[in-house]
C-alpha positions in Angstrom: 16.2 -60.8 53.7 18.7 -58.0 54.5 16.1 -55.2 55.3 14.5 -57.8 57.7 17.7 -58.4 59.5 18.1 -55.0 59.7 14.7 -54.3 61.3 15.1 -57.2 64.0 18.7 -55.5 64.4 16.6 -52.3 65.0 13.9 -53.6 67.3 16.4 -55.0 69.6 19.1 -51.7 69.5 15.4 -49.8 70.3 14.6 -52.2 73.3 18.1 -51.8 74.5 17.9 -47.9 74.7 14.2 -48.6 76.5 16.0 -50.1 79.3 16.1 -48.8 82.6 19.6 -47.3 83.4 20.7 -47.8 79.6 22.6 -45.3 78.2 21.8 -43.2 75.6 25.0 -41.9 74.1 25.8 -40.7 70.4 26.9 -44.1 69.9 23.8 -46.2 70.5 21.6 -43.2 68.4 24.1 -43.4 65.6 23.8 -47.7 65.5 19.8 -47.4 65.8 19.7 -44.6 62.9 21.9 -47.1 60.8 19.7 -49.9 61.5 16.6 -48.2 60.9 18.0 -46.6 57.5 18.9 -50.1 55.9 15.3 -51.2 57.3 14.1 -48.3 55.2 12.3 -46.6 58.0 11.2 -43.1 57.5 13.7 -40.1 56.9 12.4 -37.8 59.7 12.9 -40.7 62.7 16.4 -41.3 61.2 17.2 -37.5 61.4 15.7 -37.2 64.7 18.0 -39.8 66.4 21.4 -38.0 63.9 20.6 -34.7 65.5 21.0 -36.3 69.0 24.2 -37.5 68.1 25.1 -34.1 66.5 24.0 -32.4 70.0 27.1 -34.0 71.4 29.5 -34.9 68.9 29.1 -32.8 65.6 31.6 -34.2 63.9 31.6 -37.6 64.4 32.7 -39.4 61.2 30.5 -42.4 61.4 27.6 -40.3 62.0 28.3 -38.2 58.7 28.6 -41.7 56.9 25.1 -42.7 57.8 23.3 -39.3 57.2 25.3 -39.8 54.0 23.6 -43.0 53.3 20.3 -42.0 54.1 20.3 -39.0 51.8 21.5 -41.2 48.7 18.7 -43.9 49.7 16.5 -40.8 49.1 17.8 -39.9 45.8 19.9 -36.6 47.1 23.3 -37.9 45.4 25.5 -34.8 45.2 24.7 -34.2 49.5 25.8 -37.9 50.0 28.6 -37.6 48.0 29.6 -34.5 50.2 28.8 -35.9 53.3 30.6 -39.2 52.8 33.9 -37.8 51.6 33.8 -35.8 54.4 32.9 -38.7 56.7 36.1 -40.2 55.2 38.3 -37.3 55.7 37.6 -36.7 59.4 37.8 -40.7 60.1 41.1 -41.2 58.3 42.3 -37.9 60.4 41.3 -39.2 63.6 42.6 -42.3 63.0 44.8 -42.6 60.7 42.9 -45.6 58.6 40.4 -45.5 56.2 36.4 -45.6 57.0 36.1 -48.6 54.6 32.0 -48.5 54.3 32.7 -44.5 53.2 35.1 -45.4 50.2 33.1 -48.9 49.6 29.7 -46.6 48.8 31.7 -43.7 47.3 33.3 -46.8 44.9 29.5 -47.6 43.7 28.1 -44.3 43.1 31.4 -43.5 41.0 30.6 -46.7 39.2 27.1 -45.5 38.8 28.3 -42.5 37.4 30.3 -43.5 35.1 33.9 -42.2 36.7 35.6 -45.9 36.6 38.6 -44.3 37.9 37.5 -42.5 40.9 35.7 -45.7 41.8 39.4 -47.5 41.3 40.7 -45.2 43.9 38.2 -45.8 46.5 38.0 -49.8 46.1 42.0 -50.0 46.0 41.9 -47.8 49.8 39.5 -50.5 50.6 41.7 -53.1 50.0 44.8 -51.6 50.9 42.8 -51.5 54.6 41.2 -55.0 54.0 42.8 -57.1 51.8 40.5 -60.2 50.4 37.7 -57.7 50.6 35.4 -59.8 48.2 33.0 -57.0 47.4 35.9 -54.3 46.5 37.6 -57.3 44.8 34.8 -57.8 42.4 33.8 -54.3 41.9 37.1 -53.7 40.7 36.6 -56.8 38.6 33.7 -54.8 36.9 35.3 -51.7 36.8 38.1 -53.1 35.0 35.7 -54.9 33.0 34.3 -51.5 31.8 36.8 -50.1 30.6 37.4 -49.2 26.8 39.3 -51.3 25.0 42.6 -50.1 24.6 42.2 -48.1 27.7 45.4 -48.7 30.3 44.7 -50.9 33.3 45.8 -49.1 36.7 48.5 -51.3 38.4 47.9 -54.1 40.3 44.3 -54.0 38.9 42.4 -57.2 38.3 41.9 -58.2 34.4 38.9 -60.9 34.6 38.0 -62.7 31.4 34.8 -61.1 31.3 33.3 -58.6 33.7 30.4 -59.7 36.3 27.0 -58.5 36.1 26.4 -55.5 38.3 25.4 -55.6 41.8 21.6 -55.0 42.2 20.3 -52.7 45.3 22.7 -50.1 47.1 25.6 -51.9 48.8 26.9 -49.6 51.7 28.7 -51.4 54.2 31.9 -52.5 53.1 32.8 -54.3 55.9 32.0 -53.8 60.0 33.7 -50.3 60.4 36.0 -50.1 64.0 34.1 -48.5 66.6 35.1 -46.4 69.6 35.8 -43.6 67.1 38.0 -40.8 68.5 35.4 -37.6 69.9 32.5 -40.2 70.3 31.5 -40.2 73.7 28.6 -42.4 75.8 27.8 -45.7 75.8 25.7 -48.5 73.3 29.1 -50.2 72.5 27.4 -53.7 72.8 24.3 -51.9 70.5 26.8 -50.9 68.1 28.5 -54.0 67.7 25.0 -56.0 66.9 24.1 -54.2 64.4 27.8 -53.2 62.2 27.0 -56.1 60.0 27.5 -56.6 56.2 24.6 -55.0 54.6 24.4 -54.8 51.0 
């Protein structure tokens, strides 16, 4: 259901850019290569639209969090790891908040890995940034969940009676991330907007 929102999402960002007189600013590339990735289109048209954003603004945040995406969707875990913290560092130092999406995937490949505590940190920035979060909220439900008995709750964390089951899939978006990011240039605002939803 999700991957076929995402590819109607697509089609229409793609019909957008077709357009005469449309813009086709590192914005607008960035939201189509998002949409296409959770569509699960093929790596090289992803990478071809990234590299136009990267033409203009190489260090656009957002743009590092997707290419970070894509390369865990194809198995390449330590890159996205890299990629994504670094998406979160230059976000959170342009703008002084979190990229909540970042941390939210960061949490569940820490989870997957087995670091409960590193995924703690990411899903409490999350929540710090969006409180009621529902999907932070129950990952750290599970996280908590996980831990060995005897082992010291963080504080503040939740203590359910009995830890839900695991997620299925690769959640990535936390929640719609702000755009107008600070260094990203050129137009596909409305583009962008369509397609920041919850995919997960």
């Amino acid at each position: 259901e999700k991957r076929r929102e995402a590819r109607a999402e697509a089609d229409q960002a793609r019909r957008a850019l077709e357009e005469p007189g449309s813009e086709q600013g590192p914005e607008a590339n960035r939201a189509l290569a998002d949409a296409l990735r959770i569509s699960g289109a093929p790596t090289a048209q992803i990478e071809s639209l990234l590299a136009r954003v990267r033409a203009v603004a190489p260090a656009d945040p957002e743009s590092l969090y997707v290419e970070g995406a894509l390369r865990l969707r194809d198995g390449k875990r330590v890159i996205a790891v890299n990629l994504l913290e670094e998406a979160t560092q230059r976000f959170e130092a342009a703008t002084r908040k979190p990229l909540i999406r970042a941390d939210y995937l960061l949490a569940t490949i820490h989870i997957g890995d087995g670091k409960p505590d590193a995924a703690n940190a990411r899903l409490r920035r999350v929540l710090v940034a969006r409180p009621g979060h529902k999907r932070a909220e129950r990952l750290l439900e599970q996280v908590a969940g996980a831990r060995p008995s005897g082992a010291a709750t963080p504080p503040g964390a939740a203590t359910p009676p009995s830890p839900p089951a695991a997620a299925t899939g690769t959640p990535d978006a936390g929640a719609t991330p702000a755009t107008g990011t600070p260094g990203v240039g050129g137009g596909g605002g409305a583009i962008d907007k369509t397609i920041r939803t919850d995919y997960g």
